[in-house]
C-alpha positions in Angstrom: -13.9 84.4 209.5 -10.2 83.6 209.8 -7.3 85.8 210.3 -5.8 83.3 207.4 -9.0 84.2 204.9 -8.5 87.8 205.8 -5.1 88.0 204.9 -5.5 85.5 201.6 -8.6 88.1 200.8 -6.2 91.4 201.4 -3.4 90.3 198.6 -5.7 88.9 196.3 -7.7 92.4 196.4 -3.5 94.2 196.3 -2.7 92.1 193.5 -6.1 92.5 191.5 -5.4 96.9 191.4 -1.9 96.1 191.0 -2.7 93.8 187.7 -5.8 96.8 186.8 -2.9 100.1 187.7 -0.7 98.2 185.3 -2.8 97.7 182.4 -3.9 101.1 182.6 -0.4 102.7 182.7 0.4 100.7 179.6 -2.3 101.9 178.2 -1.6 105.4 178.5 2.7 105.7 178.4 2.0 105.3 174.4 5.0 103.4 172.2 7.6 102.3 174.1 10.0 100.0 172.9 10.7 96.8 175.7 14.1 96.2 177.0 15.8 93.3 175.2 19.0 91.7 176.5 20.5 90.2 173.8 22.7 87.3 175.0 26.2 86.3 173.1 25.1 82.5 173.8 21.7 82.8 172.6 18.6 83.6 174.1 18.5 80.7 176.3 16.7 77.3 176.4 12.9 78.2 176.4 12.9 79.5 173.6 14.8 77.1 171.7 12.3 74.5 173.3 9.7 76.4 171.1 11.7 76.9 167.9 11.6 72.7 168.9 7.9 72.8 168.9 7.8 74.9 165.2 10.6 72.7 163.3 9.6 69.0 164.6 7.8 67.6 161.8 6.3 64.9 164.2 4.8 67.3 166.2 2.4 68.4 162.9 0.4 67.6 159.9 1.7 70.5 158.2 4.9 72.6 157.9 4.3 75.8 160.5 6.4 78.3 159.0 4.0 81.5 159.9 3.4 82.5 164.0 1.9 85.0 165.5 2.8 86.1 168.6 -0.3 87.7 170.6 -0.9 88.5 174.5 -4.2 89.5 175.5 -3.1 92.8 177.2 -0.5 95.5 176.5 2.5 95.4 178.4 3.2 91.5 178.9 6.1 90.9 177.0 5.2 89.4 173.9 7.0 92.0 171.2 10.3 90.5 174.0 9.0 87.0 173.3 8.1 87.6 169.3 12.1 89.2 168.9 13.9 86.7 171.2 11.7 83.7 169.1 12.8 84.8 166.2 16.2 85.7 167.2 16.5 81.9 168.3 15.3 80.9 165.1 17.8 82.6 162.8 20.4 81.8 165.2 19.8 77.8 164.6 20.8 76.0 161.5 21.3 79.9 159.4 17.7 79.6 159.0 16.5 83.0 157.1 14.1 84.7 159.1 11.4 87.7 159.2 9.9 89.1 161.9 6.6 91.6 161.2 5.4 94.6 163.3 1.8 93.8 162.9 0.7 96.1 165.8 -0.5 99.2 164.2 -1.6 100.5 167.4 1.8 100.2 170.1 4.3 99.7 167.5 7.7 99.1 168.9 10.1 96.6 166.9 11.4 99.6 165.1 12.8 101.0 168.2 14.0 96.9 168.7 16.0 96.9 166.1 16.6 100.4 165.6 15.7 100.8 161.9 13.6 103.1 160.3 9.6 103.0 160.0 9.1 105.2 157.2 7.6 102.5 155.3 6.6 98.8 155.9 3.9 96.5 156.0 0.9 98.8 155.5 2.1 100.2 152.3 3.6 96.8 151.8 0.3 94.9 151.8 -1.9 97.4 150.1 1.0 97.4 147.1 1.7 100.9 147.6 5.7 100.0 147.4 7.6 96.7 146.8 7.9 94.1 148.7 12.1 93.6 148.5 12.8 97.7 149.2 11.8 97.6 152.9 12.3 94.9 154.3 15.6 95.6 156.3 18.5 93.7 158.1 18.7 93.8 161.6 22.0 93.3 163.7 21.3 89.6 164.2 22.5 87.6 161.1 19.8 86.1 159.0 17.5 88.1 160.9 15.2 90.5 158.9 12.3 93.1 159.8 9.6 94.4 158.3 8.1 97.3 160.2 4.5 98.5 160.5 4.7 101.7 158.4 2.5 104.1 158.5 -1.1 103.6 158.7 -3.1 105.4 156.9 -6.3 103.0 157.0 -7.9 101.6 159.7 -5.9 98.5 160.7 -8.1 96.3 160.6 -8.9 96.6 157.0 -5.2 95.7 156.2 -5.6 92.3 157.6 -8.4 91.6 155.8 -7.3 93.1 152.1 -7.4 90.0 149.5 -3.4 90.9 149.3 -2.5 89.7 152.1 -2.6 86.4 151.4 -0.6 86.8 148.4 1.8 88.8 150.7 2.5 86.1 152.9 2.7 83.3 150.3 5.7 85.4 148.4 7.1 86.0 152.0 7.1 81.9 152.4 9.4 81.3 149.4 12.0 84.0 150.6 11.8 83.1 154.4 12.2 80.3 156.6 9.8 81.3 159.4 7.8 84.5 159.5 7.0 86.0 163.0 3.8 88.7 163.3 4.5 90.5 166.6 0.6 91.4 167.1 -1.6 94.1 168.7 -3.1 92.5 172.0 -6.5 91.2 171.3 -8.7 92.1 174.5 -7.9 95.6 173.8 -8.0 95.8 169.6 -9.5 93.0 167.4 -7.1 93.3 164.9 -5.1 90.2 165.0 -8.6 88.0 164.6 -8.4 89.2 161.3 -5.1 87.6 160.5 -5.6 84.3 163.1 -6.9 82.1 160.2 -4.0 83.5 157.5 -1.2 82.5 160.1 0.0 78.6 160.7 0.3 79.1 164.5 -0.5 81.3 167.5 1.4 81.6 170.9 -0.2 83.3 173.5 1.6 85.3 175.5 0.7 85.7 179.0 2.1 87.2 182.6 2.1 86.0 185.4 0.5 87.4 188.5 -1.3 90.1 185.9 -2.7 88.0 183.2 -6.2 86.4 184.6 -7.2 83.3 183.7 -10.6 84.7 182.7 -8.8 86.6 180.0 -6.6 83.6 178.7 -9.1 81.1 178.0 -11.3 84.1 176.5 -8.3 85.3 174.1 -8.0 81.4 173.0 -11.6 81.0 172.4 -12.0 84.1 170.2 -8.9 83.2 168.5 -9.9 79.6 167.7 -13.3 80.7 166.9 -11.7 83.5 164.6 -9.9 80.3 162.8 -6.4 80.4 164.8 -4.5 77.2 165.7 -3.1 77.9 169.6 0.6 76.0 169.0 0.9 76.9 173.0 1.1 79.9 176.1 4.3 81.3 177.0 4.0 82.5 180.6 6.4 85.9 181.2 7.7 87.2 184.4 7.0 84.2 186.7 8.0 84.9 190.6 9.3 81.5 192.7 8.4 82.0 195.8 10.4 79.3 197.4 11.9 80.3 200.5 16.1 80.0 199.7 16.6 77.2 202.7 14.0 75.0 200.7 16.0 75.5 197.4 19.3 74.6 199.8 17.5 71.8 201.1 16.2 69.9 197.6 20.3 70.8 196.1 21.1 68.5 199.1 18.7 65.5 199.0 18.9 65.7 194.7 
């Protein structure tokens, strides 16, 4: 056996308890919210290569005006992805936008935005309040939230209430785009329930933590649940390019 295979071996078996520590501290810290930096300029050009892919009538059959945002672990950005998206979205043509804390179980767009979670989208969807009373403004113009709430029913059973449906089809005549920041769907099965009720899913994974094994699993079951998969955004990527190379290709470009 080679002193090459060894070595390969050794930081495949680092990066594998790496990935595992990870997922199990996430698991365990509770809420936290992620660390957002808001740019002046905008969020920057991948995600308005996305807000592309929603708003390019040639791209569809059919207007996509409700995503999901959904990773298949805790912990790999996509509450960042599911504020910046929408942030890019609002930002663009004054488009009125919504953005929902549908995971019950790490809620965290609350701390985001840094509004209050008294009441949102559990009471919301069970018509325990109004729908116009909490939805709230956030300090990004035409940018609204609607927080989780609190739950007082098992999640999953919100998601599949008959009222949801009628929920999202009055939040389609006041909104533009509608983004469901989700619970992560290896760990909770919640967002299977609301796959089918959404126009698109993005996947959100990480790189160097997310496995590939987990990916294509989380778009199976979402597909199978009745999701469309609009595309993957991969978080966190690491070039390893050594810095003469990148001198080298500015050269000969």
């Amino acid at each position: 056996m080679s002193s090459t295979y060894e070595a390969l071996k050794k930081a495949e078996i680092a990066s594998e308890m790496k990935r595992k520590s990870s997922v199990k501290n996430a698991s365990t810290n509770g809420s936290k919210a992620p660390e957002i930096y808001w740019d002046s300029e905008g969020p920057g050009v991948e995600y308005e290569r996305i807000g592309v892919w929603l708003t390019n009538p040639m791209s569809r059959g059919q207007r996509l005006q409700t995503v999901m945002i959904v990773s298949p672990h805790s912990g790999t950005g996509s509450t960042t992805t599911a504020a910046l998206l929408a942030h890019t979205l609002a930002k663009v043509k004054k488009r009125r936008v919504l953005i929902i804390d549908s995971n019950f179980r790490t809620p965290a767009l609350n701390m985001v935005f840094q509004v209050k979670n008294n009441v949102g989208f559990t009471e919301v969807a069970s018509e325990v309040v109004p729908l116009e009373a909490h939805i709230q403004p956030t300090n990004r113009e035409n940018l609204f939230v609607l927080t989780c709430g609190q739950l007082s029913t098992p999640p999953i059973e919100v998601f599949e209430s008959e009222l949801i449906d009628q929920l999202i089809a009055q939040l389609k005549e006041r909104f533009d785009f509608i983004i469901f920041d989700a619970a992560p769907i290896v760990e909770f099965p919640d967002a299977f329930a609301l796959a089918s009720k959404v126009d698109s899913i993005i996947l959100v994974a990480q790189s160097e933590r997310t496995s590939i094994e987990d990916a294509q699993r989380a778009k199976f079951s979402l597909e199978r649940a009745g999701g469309r998969i609009l595309g993957v955004v991969l978080n966190r990527q690491t070039d390893y390019t050594p810095s003469f190379l990148k001198r080298l290709s500015g050269v000969f470009c």
